[in-house]
Backbone bond lengths (Angstrom), bond angles and torsions (degrees), N, CA, C in turn:
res aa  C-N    CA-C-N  psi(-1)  N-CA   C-N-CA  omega(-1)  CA-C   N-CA-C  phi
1 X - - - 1.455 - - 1.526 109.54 -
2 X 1.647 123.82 127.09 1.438 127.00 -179.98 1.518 91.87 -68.40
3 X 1.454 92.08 176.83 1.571 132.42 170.00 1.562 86.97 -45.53
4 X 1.376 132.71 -66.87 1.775 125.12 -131.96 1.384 83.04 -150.11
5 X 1.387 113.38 53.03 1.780 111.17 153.23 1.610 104.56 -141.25
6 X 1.356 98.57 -177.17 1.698 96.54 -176.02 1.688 84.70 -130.61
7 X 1.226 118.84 -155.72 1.175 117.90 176.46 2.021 100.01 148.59
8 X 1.494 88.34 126.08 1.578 105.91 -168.19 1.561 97.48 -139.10
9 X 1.275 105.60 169.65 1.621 123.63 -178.80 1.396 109.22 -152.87
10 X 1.416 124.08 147.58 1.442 139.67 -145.95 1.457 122.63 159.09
11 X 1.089 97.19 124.46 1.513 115.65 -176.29 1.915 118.23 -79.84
12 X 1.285 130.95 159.17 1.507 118.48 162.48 1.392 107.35 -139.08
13 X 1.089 99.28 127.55 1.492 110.51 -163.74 1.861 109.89 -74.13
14 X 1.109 116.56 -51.94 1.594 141.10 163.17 1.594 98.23 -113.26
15 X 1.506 86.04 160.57 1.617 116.81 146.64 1.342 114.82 -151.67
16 X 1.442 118.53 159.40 1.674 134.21 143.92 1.257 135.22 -174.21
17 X 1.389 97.26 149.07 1.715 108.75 -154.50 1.509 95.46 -101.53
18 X 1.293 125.21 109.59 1.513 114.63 153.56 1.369 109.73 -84.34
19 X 1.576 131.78 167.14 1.352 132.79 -158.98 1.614 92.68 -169.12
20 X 1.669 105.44 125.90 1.626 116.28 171.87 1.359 119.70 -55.64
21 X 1.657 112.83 1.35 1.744 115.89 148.09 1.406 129.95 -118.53
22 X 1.010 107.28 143.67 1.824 114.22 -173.81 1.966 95.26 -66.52
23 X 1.474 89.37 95.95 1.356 106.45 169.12 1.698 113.28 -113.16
24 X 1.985 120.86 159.35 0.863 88.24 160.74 1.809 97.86 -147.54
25 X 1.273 111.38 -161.14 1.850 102.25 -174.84 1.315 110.14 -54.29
26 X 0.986 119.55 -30.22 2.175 106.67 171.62 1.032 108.34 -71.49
27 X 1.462 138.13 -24.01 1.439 118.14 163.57 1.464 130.65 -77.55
28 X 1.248 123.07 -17.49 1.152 128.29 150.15 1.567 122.34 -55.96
29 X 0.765 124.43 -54.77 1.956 145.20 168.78 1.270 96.12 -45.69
30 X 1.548 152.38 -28.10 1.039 152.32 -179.60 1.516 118.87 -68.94
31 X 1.346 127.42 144.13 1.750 132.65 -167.16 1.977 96.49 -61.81
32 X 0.505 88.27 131.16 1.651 93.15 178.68 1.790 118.28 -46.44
33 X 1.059 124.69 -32.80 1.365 128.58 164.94 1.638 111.96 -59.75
34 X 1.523 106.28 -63.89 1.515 95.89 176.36 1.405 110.57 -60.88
35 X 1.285 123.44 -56.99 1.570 107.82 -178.08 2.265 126.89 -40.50
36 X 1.246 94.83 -38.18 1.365 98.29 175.75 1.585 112.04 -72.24
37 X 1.307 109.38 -32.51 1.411 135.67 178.86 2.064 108.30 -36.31
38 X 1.367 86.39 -49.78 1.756 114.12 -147.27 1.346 99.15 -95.32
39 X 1.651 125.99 -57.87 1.266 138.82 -124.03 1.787 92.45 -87.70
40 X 1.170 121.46 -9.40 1.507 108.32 -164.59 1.865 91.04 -95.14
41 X 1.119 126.13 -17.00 1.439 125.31 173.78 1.590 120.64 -89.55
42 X 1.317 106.07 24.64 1.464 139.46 177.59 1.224 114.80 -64.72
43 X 1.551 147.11 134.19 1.258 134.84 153.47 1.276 116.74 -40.41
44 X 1.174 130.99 131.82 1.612 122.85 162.61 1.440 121.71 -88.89
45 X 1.153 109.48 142.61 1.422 146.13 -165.78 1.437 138.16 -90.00
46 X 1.607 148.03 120.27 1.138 114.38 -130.10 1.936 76.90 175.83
47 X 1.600 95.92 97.26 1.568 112.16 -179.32 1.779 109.55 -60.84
48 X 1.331 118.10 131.76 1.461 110.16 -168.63 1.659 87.14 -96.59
49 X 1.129 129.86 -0.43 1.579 123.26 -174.19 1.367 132.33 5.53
50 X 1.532 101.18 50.73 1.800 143.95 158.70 1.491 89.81 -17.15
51 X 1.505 132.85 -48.23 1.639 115.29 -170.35 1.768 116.48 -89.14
52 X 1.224 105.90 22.96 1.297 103.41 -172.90 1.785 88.34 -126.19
53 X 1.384 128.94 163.40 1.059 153.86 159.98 1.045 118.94 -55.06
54 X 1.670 123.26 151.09 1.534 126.36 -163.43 1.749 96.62 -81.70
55 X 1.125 122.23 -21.45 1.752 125.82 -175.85 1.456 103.76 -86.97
56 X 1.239 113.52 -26.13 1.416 105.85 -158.63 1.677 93.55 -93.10
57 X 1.234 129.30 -39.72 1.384 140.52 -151.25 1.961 96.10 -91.35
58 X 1.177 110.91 -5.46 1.334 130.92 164.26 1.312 112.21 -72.54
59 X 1.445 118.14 -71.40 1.228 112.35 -172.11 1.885 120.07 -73.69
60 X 1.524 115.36 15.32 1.580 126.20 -177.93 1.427 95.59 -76.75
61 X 1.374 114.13 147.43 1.552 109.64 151.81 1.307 112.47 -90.02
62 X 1.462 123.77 -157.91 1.405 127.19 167.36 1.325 111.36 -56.26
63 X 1.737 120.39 -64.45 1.413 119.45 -160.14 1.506 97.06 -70.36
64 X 1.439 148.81 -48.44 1.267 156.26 176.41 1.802 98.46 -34.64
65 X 1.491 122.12 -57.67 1.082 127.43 163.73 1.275 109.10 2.50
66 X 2.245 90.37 -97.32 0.836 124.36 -175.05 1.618 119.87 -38.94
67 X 0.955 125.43 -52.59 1.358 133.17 158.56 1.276 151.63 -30.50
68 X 1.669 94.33 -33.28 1.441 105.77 -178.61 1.719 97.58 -113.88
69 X 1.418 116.48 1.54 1.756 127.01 157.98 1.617 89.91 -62.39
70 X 1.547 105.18 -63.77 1.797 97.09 -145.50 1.560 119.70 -73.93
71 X 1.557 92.51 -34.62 1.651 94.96 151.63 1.624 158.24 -26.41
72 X 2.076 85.68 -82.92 1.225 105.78 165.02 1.580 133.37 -0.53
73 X 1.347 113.09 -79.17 1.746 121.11 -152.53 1.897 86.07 -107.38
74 X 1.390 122.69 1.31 1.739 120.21 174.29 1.457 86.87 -71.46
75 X 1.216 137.15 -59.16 1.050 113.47 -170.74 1.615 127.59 -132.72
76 X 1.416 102.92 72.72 1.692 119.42 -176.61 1.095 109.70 -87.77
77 X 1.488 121.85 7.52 1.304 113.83 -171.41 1.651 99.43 -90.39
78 X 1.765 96.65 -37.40 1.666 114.84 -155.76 1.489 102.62 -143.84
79 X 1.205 116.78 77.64 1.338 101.92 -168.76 2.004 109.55 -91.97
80 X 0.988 83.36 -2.27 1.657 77.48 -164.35 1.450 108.05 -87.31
81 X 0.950 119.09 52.39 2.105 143.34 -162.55 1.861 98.95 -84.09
82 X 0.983 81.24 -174.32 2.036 94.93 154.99 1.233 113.28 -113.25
83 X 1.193 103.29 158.54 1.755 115.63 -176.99 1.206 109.53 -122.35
84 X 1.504 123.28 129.67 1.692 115.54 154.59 1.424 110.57 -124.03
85 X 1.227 87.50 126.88 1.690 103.84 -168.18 1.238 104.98 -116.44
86 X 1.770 105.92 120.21 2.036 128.26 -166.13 1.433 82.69 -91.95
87 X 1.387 98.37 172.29 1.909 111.19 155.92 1.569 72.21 169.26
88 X 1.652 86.32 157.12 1.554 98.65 165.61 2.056 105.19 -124.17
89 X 1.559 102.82 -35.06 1.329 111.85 168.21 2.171 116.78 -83.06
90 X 1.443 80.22 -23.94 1.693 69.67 -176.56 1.914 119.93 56.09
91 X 0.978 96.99 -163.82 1.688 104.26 168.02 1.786 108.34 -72.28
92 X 1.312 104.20 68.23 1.499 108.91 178.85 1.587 113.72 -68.20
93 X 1.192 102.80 -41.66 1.772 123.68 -177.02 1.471 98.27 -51.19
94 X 1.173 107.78 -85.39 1.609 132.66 156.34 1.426 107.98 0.34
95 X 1.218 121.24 -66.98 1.786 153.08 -149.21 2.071 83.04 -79.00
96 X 1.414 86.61 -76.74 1.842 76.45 -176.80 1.372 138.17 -51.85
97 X 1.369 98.36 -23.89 1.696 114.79 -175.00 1.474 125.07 -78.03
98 X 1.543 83.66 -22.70 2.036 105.85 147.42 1.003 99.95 -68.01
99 X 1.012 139.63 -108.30 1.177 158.36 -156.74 1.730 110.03 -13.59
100 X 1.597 99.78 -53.15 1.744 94.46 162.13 1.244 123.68 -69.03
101 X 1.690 124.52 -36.54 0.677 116.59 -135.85 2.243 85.02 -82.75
102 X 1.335 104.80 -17.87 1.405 119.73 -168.50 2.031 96.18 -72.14
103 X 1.101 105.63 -39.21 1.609 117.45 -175.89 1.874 110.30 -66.50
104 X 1.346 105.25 -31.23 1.173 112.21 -151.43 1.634 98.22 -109.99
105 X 1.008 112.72 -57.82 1.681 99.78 165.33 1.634 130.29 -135.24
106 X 1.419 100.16 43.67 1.995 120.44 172.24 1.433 82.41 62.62
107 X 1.138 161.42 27.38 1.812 125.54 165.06 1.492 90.31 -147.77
108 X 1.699 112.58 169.29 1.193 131.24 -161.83 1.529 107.97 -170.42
109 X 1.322 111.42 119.99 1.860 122.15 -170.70 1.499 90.39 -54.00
110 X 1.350 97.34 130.09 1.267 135.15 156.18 1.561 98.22 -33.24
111 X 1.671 114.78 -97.00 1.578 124.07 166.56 1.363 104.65 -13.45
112 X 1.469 126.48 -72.80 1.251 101.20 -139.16 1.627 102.21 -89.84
113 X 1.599 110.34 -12.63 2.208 103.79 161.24 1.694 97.61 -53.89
114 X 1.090 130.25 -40.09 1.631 126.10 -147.95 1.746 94.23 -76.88
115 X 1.349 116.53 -26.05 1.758 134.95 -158.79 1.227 96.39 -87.88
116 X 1.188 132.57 -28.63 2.004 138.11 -149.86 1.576 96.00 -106.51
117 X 1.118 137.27 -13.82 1.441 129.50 -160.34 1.751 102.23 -85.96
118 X 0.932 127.24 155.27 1.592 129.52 -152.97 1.749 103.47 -76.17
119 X 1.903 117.34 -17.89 1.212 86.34 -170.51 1.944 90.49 -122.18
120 X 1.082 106.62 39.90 1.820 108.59 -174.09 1.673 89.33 -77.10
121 X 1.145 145.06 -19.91 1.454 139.55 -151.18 1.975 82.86 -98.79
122 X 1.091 130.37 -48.32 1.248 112.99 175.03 1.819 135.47 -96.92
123 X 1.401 110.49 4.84 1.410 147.29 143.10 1.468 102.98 -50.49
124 X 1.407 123.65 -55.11 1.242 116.84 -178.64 1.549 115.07 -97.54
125 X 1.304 113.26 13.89 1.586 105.05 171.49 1.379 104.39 -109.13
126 X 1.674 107.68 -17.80 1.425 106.26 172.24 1.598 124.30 -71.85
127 X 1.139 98.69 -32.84 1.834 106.60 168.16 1.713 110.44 -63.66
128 X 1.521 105.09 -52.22 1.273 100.71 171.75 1.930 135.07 -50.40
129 X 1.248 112.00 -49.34 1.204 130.32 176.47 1.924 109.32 -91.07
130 X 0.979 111.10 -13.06 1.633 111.18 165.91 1.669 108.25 77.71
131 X 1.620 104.75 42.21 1.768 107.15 -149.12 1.510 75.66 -99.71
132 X 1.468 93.40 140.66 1.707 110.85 -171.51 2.088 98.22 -127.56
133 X 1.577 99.88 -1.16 1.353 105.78 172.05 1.553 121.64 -90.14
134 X 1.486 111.44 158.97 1.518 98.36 -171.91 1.147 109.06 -56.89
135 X 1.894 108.80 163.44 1.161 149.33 -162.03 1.526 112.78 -114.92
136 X 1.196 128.95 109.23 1.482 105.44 -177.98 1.650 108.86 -121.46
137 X 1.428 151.60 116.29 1.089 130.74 161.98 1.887 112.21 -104.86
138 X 1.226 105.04 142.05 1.405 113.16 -160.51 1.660 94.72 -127.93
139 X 1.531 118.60 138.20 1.826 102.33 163.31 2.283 74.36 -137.01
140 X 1.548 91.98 128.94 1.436 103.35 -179.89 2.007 100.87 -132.12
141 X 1.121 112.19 53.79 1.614 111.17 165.87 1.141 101.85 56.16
142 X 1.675 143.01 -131.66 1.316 160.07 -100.31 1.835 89.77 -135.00
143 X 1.303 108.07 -48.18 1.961 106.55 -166.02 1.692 82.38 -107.86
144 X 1.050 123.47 84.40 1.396 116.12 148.39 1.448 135.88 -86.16
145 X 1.962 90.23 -26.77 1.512 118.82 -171.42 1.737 85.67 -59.60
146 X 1.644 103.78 -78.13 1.245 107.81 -168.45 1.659 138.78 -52.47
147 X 1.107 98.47 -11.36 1.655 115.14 -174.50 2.112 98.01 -87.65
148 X 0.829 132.58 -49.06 1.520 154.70 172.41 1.571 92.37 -61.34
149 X 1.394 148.65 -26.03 1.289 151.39 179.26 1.734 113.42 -98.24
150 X 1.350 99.55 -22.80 1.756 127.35 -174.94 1.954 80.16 -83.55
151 X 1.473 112.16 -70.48 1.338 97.89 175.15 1.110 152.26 -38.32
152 X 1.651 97.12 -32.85 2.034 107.59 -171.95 1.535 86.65 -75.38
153 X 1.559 102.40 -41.28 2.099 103.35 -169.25 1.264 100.82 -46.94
154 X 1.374 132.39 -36.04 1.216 105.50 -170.86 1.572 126.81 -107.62
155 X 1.301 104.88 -4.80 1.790 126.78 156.56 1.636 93.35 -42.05
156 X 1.324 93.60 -64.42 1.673 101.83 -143.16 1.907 98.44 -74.59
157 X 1.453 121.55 -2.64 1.613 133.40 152.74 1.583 110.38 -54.99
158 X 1.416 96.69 -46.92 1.715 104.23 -169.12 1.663 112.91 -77.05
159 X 1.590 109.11 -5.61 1.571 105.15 174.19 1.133 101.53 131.10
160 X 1.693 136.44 -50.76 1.221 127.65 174.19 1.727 130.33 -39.48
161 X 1.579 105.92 141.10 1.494 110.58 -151.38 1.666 111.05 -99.10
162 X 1.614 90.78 -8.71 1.754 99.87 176.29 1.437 98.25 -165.45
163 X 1.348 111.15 163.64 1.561 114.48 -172.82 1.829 85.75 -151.04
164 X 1.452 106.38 153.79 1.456 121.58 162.37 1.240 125.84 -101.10
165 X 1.014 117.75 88.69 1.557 101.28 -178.83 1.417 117.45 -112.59
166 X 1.830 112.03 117.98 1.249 109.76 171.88 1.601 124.29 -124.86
167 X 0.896 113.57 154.12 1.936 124.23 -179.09 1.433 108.91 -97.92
168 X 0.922 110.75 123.33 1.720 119.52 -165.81 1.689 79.93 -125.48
169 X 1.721 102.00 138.85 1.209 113.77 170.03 1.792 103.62 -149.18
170 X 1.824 103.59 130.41 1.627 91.73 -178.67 1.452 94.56 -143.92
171 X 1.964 114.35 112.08 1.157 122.24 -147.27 1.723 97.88 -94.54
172 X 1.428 104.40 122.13 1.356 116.58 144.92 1.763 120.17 21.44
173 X 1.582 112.09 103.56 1.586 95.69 -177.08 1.503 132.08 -73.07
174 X 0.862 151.27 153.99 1.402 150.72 -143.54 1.947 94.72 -81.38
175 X 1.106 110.61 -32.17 1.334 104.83 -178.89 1.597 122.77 -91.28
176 X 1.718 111.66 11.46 1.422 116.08 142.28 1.472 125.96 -94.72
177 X 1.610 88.54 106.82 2.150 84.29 -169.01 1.787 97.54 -72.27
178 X 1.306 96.46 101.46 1.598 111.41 171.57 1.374 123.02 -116.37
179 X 0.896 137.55 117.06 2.278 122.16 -152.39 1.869 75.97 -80.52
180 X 1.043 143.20 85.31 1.656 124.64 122.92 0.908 122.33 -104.65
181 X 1.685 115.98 -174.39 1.452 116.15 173.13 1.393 96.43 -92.80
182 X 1.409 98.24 144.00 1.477 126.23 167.02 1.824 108.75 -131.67
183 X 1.305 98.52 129.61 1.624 109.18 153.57 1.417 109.50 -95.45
184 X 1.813 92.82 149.34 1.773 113.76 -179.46 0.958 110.03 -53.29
185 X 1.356 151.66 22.34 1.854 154.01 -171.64 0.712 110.86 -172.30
186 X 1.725 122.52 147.38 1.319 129.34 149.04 1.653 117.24 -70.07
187 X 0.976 126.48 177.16 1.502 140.68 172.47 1.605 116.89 -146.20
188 X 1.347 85.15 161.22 1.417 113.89 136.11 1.168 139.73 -153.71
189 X 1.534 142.65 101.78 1.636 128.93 -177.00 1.707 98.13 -81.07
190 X 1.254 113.45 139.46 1.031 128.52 125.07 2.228 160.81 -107.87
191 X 1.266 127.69 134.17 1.145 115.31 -144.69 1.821 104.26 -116.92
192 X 0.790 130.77 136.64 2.032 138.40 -175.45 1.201 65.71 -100.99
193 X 1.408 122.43 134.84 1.692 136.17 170.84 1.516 82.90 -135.22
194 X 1.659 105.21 139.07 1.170 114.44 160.32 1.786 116.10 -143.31
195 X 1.432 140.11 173.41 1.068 144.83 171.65 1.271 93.65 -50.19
196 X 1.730 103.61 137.52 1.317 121.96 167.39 1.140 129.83 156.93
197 X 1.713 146.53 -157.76 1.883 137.36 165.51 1.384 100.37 -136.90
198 X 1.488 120.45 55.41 1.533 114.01 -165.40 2.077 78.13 -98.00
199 X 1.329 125.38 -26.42 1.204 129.59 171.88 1.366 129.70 -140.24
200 X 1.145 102.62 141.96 1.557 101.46 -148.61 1.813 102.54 -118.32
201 X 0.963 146.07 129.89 1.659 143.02 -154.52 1.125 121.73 -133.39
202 X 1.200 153.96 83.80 1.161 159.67 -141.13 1.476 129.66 -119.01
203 X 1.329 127.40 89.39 1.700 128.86 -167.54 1.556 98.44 -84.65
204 X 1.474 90.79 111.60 1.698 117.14 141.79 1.353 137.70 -73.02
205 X 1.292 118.03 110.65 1.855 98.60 158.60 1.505 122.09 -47.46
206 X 1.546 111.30 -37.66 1.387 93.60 -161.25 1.643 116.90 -79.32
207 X 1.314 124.80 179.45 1.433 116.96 -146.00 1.845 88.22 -101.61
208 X 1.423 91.29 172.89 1.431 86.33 -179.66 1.280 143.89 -74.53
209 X 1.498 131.66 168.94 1.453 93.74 -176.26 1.516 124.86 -101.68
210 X 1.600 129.94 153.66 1.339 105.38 -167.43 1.186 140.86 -17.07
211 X 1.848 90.69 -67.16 1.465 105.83 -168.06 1.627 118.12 -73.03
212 X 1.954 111.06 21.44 1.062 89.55 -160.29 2.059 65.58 -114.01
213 X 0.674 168.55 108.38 1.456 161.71 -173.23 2.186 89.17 -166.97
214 X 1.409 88.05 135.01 1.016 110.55 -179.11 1.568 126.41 -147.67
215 X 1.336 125.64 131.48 1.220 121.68 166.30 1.423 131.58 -66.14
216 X 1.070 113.70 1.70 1.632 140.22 -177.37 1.871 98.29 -83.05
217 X 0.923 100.33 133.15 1.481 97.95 169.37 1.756 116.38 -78.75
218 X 1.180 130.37 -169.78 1.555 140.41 175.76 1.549 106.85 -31.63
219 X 1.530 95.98 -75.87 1.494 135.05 -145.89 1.565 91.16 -75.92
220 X 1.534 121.25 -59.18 1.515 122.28 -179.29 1.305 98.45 -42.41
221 X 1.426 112.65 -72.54 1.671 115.55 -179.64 1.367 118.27 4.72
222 X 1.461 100.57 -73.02 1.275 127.86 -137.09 2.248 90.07 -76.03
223 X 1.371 95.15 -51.56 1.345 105.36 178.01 1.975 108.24 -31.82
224 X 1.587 93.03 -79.54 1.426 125.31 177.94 1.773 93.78 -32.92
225 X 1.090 118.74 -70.33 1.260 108.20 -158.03 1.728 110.96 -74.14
226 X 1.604 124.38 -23.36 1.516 130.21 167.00 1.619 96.73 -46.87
227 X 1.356 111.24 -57.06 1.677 108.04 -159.45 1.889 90.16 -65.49
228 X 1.107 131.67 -39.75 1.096 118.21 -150.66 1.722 95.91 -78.51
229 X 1.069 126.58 -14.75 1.536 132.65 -159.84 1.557 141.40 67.05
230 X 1.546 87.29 18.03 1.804 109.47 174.00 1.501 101.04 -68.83
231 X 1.931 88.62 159.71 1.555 99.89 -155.84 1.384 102.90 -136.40
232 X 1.648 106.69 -1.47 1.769 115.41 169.82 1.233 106.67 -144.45
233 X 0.855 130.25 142.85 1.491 133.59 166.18 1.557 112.76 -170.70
234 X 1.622 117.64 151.24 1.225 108.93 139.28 1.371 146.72 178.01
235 X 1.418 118.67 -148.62 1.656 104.71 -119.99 2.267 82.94 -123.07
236 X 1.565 105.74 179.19 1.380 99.70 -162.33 1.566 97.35 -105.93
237 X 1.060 102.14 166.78 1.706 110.64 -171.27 1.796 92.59 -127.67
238 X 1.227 115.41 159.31 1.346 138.15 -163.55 1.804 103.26 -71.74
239 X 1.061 113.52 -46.00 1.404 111.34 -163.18 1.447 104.34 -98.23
240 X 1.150 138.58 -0.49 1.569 134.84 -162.91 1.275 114.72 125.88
241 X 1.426 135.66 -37.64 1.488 144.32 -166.43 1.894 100.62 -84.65
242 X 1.207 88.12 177.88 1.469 105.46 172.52 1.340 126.05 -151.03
243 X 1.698 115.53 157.51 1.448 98.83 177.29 1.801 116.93 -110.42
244 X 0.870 101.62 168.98 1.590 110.53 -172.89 1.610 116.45 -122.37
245 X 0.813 113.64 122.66 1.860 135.65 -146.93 1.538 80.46 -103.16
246 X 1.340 119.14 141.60 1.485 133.87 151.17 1.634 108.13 -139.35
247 X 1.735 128.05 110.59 1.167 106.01 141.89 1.157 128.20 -69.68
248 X 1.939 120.76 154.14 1.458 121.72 153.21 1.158 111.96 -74.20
């Protein structure tokens, strides 16, 4: 390890990304312009999550949905793991619709303030799955993917034999004129991380390099480039630095 790098190793046993469009591995494999190009004229998508209860599958939002799709069967073997759960928007939708609904006539559902708070999406997977293991929710700017992966690395130091870690992202609705970036979908990836050097992660100070700049966030990245079968790449870090991806 340099002076001003970090550097971890870790294996993933599974992954999967559900996405609020009917996507599938050839669209990932695609140059990144056409894919962003295409994907918003997508069927939309909408988990019927048949193994959950008609009360329980009530109180999910969309991204929660999504979440407990990509989850689910990652870990049926062992579900009662730890979780670290990224987002950088969280229940943004959610978040604003207070916000009017607080502007527009002084009150705001009880439920849905209790639903908007950054870690209600894994509060409710813990009731669901009966997970009595730690809980982690993290929102870290630009490297959220990687900082939540910095975490399982070090769960899985303390003895733990698998960790979940997923990035839930649910972008901003078109009818809040807000200047951010938004991608055409919501998500969720999720990852079975276990001990190992199947990936290798590496924090740089120095900034990224042009040609590596992307409209893809962290986590998409990482997707896009698995399907494509790249084995270096990389991705932007919050303060100026970057990280550097090695598969073994």
């Amino acid at each position: 390890m340099g002076k001003n790098s970090l550097t971890f190793c870790f294996s993933v046993k599974d992954y999967q990304i559900i996405t609020s469009k009917n996507l599938a591995l050839s669209d990932w494999q695609q140059d990144e312009e056409k894919f962003l190009s295409t994907v918003e004229d997508r069927d939309n998508f909408t988990p019927t999550l048949t193994f959950l209860s008609p009360l329980k599958r009530r109180r999910l939002s969309a991204s929660s949905r999504l979440f407990f799709q990509a989850a689910w069967d990652l870990v049926n073997d062992n579900p009662n793991i730890p979780v670290v759960y990224a987002s950088l928007n969280s229940e943004i939708n959610r978040s604003f619709e207070l916000w009017e609904s607080l502007l527009t006539s002084g009150d705001v559902s009880p439920t849905s303030f209790s639903l908007s708070v950054h870690n209600a999406m894994v509060g409710q997977w813990s009731e669901a799955r009966k997970v009595t293991q730690e809980m982690t929710a993290i929102s870290a700017q630009k490297d959220s993917f990687e900082l939540a992966l910095l975490e399982a690395y070090l769960l899985l130091l303390e003895g733990h034999s698998q960790v979940l870690v997923t990035v839930c992202e649910s972008f901003l609705d078109k009818k809040f004129p807000v200047n951010i970036t938004r991608l055409p979908f919501d998500y969720a990836l999720c990852l079975l991380v276990e001990a190992g050097d199947d990936f290798r992660l590496i924090r740089h100070t120095s900034p990224i390099l042009s040609e590596d700049h992307t409209q893809l966030d962290n986590a998409t990245l990482w997707v896009s480039n698995m399907a494509k079968g790249c084995m270096d790449w990389r991705s932007e870090a919050s303060n100026g630095g970057c990280w550097q991806w090695q598969r073994n």
